[in-house]
C-alpha positions as CSV (number, residue, x, y, z in Angstrom):
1,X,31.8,156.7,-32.7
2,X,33.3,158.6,-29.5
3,X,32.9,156.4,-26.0
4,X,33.6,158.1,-22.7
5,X,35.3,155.0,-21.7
6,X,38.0,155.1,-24.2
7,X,39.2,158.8,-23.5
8,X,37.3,160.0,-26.5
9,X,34.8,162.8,-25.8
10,X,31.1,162.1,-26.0
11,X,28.9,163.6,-28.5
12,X,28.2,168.0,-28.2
13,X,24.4,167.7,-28.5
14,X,24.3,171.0,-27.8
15,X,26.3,172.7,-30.1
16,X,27.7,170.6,-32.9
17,X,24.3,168.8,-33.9
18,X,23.5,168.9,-38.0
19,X,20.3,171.2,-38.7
20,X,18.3,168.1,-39.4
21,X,19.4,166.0,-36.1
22,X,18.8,169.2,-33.7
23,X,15.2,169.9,-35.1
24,X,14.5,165.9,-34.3
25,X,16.2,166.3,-31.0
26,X,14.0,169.2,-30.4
27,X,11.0,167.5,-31.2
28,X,11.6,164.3,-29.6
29,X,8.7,163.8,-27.4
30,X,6.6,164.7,-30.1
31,X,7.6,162.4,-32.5
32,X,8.0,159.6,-29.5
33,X,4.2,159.7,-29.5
34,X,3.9,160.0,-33.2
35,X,6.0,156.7,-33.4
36,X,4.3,154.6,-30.8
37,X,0.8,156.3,-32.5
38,X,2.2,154.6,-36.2
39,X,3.1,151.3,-34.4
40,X,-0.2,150.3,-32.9
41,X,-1.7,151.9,-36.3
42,X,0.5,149.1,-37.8
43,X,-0.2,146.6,-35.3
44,X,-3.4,147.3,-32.8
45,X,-2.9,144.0,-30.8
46,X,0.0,146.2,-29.2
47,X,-2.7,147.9,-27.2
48,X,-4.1,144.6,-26.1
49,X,-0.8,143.0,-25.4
50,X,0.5,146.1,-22.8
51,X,-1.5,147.9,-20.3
52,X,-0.9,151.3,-19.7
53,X,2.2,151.4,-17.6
54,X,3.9,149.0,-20.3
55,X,2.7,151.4,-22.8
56,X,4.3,154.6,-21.1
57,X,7.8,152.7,-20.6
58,X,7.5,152.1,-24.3
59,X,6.7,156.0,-24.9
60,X,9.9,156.7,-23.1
61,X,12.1,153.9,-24.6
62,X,10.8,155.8,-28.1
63,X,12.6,158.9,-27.4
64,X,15.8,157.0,-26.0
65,X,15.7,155.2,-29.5
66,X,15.4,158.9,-31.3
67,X,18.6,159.9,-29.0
68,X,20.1,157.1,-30.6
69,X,18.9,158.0,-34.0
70,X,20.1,161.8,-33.1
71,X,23.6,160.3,-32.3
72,X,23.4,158.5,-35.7
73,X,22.5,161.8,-37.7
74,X,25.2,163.3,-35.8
75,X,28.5,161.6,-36.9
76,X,26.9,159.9,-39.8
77,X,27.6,156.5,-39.0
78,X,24.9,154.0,-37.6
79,X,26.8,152.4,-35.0
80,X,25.5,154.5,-32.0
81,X,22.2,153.0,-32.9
82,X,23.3,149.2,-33.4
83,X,25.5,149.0,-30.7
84,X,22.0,150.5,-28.4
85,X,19.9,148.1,-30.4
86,X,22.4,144.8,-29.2
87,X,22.8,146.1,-25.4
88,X,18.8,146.5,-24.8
89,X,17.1,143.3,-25.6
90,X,18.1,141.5,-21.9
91,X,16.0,144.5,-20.9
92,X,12.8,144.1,-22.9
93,X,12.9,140.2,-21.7
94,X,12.7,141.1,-18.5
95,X,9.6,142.8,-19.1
96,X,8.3,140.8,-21.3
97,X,7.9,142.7,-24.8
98,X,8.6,141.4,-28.0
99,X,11.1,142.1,-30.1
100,X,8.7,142.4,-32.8
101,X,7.0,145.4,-30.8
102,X,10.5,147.3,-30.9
103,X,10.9,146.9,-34.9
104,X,7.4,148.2,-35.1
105,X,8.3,151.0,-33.3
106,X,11.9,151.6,-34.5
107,X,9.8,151.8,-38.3
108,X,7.5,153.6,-36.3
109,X,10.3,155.8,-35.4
110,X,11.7,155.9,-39.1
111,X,8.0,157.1,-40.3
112,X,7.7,159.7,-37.6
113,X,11.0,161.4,-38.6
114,X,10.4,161.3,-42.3
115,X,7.3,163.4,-42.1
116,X,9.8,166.6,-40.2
117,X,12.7,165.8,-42.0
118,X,13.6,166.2,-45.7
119,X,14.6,163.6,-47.8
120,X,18.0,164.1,-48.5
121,X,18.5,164.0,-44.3
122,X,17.1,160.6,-44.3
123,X,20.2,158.5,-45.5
124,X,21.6,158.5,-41.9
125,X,18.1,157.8,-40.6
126,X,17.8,155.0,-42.5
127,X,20.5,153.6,-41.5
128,X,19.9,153.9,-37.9
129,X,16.5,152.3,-38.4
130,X,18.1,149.2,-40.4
131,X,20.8,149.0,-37.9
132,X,18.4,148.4,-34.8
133,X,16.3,146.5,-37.2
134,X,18.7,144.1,-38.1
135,X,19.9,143.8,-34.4
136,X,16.6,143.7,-33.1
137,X,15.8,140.5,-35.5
138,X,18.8,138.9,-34.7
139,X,17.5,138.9,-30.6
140,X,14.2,137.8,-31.7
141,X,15.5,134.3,-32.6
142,X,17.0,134.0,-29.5
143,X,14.5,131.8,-26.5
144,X,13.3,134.1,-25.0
145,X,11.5,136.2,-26.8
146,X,7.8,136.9,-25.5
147,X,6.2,136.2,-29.1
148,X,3.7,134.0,-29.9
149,X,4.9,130.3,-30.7
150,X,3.6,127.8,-33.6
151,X,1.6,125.2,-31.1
152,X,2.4,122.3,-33.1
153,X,6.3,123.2,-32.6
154,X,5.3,123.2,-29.2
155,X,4.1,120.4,-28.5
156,X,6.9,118.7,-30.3
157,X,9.6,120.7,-28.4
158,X,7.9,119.6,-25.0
159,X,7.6,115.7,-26.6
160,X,3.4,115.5,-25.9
C-alpha cells in the first residue's frame, strides 16, 4: 500500500482506478445509503439505539468505509481497509456506537456493492469487508465497547 508519509505516492483515484472500483467510487453516496438501508434491515434496533444526528454521522462514515473499500479494489490488497478498520474504533467510543453497528454496516457495505458490481470484481471486496470485519471484532472485546452486557456478569464484575 503507498503512505504519503513514507515518500511513496498516494493512490490516483482519478485516473488509475479498475473499471469496477471507479463505478463504486462514482456511486458512493448511493450505495452509503443502500448500506446503512441493509444494516437497520438486518438489525432495526439501530434506529432506536441512534437519533438522527448519530444516524447521519453513520451515513457519512459509510462512504469513508467505501473509500476504503475503493482503495482496496485499487491495489488489490486489503490492507488499506484493515489498517482504517484498527485506527477508527477510539473514534466510535467516543461517541458511543458499537462495534457491532460497524460490522453490520461494513456487511451492509459488502451487500450494497455486490448488487452494482459483478462477481468476478468481488474477490477484493471481500476482502476488504473481512479485513474490517475481523478488526472491527477484535475492538469489540476490548472495555469499552457500548454493547449490551450479560447482567449476571455484571453483577459479578462489580461484586453485588
Amino acid at each position: 500500500m503507498s503512505h504519503p508519509s513514507l515518500g511513496l505516492p498516494p493512490i490516483d483515484r482519478t485516473s488509475s482506478l479498475p473499471p469496477a472500483a471507479a463505478r463504486v467510487d462514482a456511486a458512493r453516496e448511493r450505495l452509503a445509503a443502500r448500506s446503512l438501508e441493509i444494516a437497520i434491515d438486518r438489525d432495526p434496533t439501530l434506529r432506536v439505539r441512534h437519533d438522527e444526528l448519530s444516524m447521519r454521522r453513520l451515513l457519512r462514515d459509510a462512504a469513508t468505509l467505501i473509500d476504503r473499500v475503493v482503495d482496496a479494489m485499487a491495489t488489490g490488497d486489503p490492507e488499506p481497509a484493515r489498517s482504517f478498520a484498527d485506527a477508527v474504533p477510539p473514534a466510535y467510543r467516543r461517541r458511543k456506537v458499537p462495534m457491532d453497528d460497524l460490522i453490520s454496516l461494513a456487511e451492509g457495505i459488502r451487500t450494497a456493492i455486490g448488487a452494482s458490481v459483478g462477481s468476478e470484481d468481488m474477490a477484493p471486496v471481500d476482502a476488504a469487508v473481512d479485513a474490517m470485519v475481523e478488526r472491527f471484532r477484535w475492538h469489540r472485546r476490548i472495555a469499552g465497547d457500548a454493547r449490551k452486557r450479560n447482567r449476571l456478569l455484571q453483577a459479578i464484575y462489580k461484586g453485588a
